[in-house]
N, C-alpha and C positions, 0 to 999 in steps of 0.2 A: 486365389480365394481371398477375399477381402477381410480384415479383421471385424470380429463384434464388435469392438471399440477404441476408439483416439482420444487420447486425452490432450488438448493442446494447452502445455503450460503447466506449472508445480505449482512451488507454494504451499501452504497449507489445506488449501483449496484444492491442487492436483494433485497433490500426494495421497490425500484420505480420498480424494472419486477414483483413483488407483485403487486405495487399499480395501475398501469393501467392492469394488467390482471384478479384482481377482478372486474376493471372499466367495461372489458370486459365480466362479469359474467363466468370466468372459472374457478372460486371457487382454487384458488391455495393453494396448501399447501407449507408451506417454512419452511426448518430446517434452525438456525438462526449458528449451527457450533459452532465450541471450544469457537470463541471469536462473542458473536453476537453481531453485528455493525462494527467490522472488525477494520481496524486500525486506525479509526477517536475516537477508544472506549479511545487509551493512547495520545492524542491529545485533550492537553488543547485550547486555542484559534484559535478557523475558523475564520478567517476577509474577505476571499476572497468566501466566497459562495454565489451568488446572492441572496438576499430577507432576510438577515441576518445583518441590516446596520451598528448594532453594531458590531456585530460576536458574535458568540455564540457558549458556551463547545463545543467540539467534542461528549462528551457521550450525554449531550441534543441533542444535533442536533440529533444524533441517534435515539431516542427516540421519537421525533418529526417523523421521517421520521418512525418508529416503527407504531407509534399509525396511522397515519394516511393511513396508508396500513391495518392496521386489522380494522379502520373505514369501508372500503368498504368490509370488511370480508376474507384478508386472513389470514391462520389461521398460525400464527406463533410458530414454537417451539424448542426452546433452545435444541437441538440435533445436535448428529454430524452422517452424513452418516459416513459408515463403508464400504460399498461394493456397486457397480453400477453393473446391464449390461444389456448395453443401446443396443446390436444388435437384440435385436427382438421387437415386439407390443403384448402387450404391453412393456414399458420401466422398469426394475427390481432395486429398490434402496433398501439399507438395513440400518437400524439402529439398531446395534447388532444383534438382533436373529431375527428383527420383518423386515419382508416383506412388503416393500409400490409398488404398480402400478401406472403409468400415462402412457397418449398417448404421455405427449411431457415432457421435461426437462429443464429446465434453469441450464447453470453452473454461479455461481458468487462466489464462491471460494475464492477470493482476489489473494495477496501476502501478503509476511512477509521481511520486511525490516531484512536484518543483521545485526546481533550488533556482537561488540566486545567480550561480556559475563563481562565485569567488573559490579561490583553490584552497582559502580555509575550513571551506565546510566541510569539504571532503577531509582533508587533515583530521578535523576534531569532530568528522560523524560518529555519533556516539560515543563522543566523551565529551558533553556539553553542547555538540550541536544535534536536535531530532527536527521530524517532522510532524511528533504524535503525541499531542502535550498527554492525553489518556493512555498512552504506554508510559514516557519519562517522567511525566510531573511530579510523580513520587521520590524519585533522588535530589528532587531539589525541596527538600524542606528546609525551609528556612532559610534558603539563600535567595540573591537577585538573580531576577532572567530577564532576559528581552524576546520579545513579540513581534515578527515582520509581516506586516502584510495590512489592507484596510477593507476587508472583506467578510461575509458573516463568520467564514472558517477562522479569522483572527480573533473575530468578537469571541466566539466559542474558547479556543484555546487562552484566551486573555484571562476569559473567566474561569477557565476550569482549574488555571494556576494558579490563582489568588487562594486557591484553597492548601495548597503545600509553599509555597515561595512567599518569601517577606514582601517582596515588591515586585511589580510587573510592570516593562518600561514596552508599551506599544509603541511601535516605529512604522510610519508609513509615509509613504514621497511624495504624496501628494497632500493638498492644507484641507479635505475631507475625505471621510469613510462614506466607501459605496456599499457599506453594510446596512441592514435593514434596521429603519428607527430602534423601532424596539431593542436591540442586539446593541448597538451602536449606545442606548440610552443605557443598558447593564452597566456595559463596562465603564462609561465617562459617572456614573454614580457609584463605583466602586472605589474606597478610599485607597487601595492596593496599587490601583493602574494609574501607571503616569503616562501619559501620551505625548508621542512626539509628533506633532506635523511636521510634512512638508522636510523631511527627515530620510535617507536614504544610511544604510547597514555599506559601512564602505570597507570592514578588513572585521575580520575575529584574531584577537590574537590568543594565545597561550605557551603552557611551557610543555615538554613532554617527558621531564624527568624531574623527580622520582615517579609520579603518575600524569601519563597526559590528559592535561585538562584545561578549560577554558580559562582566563583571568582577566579578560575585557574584550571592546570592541571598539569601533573605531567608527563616528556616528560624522556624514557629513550631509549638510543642509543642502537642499535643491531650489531654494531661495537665493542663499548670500555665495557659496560653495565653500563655506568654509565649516574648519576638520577639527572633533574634538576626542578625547580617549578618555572611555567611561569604566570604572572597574563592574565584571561582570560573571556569575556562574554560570548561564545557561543563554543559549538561544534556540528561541523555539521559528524555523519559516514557516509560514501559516498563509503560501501563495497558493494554494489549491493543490492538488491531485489532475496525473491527467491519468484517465482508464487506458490501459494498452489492447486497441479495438481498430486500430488503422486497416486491419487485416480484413476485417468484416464491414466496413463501408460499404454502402450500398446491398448487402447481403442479409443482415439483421436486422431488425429495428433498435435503436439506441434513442436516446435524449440529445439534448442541445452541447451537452459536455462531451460525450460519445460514451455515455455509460450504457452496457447493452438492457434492454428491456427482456423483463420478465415475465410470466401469468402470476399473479398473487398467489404467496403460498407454496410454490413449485421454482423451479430452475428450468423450465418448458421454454423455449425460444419461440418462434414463428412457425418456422420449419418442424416437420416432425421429424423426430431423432436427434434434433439436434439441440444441447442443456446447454447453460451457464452459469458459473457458481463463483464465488469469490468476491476480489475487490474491483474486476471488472463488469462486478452488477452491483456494485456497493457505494455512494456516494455517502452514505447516514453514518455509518459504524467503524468500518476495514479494521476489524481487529483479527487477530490469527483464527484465534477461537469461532467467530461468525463465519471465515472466511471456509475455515475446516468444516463446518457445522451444512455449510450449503454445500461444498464437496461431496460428504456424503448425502447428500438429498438428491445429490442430482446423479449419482453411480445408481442411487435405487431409484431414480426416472429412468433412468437410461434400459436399466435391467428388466422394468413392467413392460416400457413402450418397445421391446426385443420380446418377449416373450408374447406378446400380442399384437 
């Protein structure tokens, strides 16, 4: 017998299409993926999610939103699909060798923020190093940060910092921004941002005791190669997002980035039966709350286009 429903992937996004599609008695089964809880899991403080007045871990928060989805009974499991194919009914998922059925599908897949590959970032993710200046910008009042990247996503987070940080040091490796005029003209008019051409992020250092946190970085030119050490509170990478959709190649329709496409207004895919919700349909926002917010939109698509 084939399940009513798969949810492939957590997050905030699988967890709430979980938690109102058990509400709905369709018994879902959810594989929770490589990283279950998605990118809130390397995310020390949430201060911005509604009902949270203190803010609370990123891995709690997950956990919280974990339990209270297998509360109404779905049945959660730390697995990663391996193969989908969703053109027939029933819908065909695979985890390694083992075959699962359902009538309908939930994609929540996420994204995966880029990183540089320096092994400080991981060291100091989340205590000085983010990817989401609209999540951290707010602990850095009134300190200095740094900006990587020369893209509208830097232009964005450049600007958004100027609003809590003393100062914003734009760092990009190459001697122009492939940012769009406009974007590009904000920030070089903004008295806050000092730009670095042709400038390459070559170490973050810090200390980790009494608290670990950032205290500079290590900035070397892609012109002369040579190395200088800047004192620093934060850095923000601002190299793009990639949507995690490799799965669904040639099966969905996506964009150029491989962000899956939607019907306006809905989590509808192509296929009937089969939703998308989160930050693997999200290039604009990826905030937990938006990402929850289409979770549940799409557990109650999923539950009209099952009942009719």
């Amino acid at each position: 017998m084939p399940h009513e429903l798969i949810i492939i992937g957590s997050g905030p996004a699988g967890y709430t299409a979980g938690l109102y599609a058990a509400r709905a008695d369709l018994q879902p089964l959810l594989f929770a993926g490589e990283q279950p809880g998605g990118q809130l899991m390397i995310t020390t403080d949430v201060e911005n999610y509604p009902g949270y007045p203190d803010g609370v871990m990123g891995p709690q928060m997950m956990a919280d939103f974990r339990k209270q989805c297998e509360r109404f009974g779905t049945v959660v499991r730390d697995e990663t699909v391996t193969k989908v194919d969703l053109s027939g009914d029933p819908k065909k998922v695979w985890v390694g060798d083992t075959l699962h059925e359902a009538r309908a599908v939930v994609i929540a897949t996420g994204a995966t923020a880029k990183w540089l590959g320096l092994e400080s970032e991981t060291t100091f993710g989340g205590y000085g190093v983010s990817a989401c200046a609209t999540c951290d910008g707010f602990f850095f009042r009134g300190k200095e940060v740094a900006v990587v990247g020369g893209g509208d996503t830097a232009m964005e987070e450049a600007n958004y910092l100027t609003k809590h940080a003393s100062k914003v040091n734009l760092i990009h490796r190459r001697d122009e921004f492939r940012a769009s005029k406009i974007m590009q003209q904000r920030v070089l008019d903004n008295p806050k941002v000092e730009v670095h051409y042709s400038t390459a992020l070559d170490e973050i250092k810090g200390v980790m005791e009494p608290h670990r946190k950032v205290t500079s970085i290590v900035l070397k030119s892609t012109a002369d190669g040579t190395s200088k050490e800047v004192p620093m509170d934060g850095v923000f990478i601002a190299i793009g997002h990639k949507p995690n959709s490799d799965l669904f190649k040639g099966v969905l329709d996506m964009d150029e980035v491989g962000y899956l496409k939607v019907g306006h207004g809905t989590t509808e895919t192509k296929i009937p039966g089969v939703f998308a919700c989160g930050d693997v349909t999200d290039p604009t926002y990826r905030q937990a709350v938006t990402a929850a917010g289409t979770g549940c939109m799409a557990a109650i698509d999923a539950e009209r286009w099952l009942q009719h």
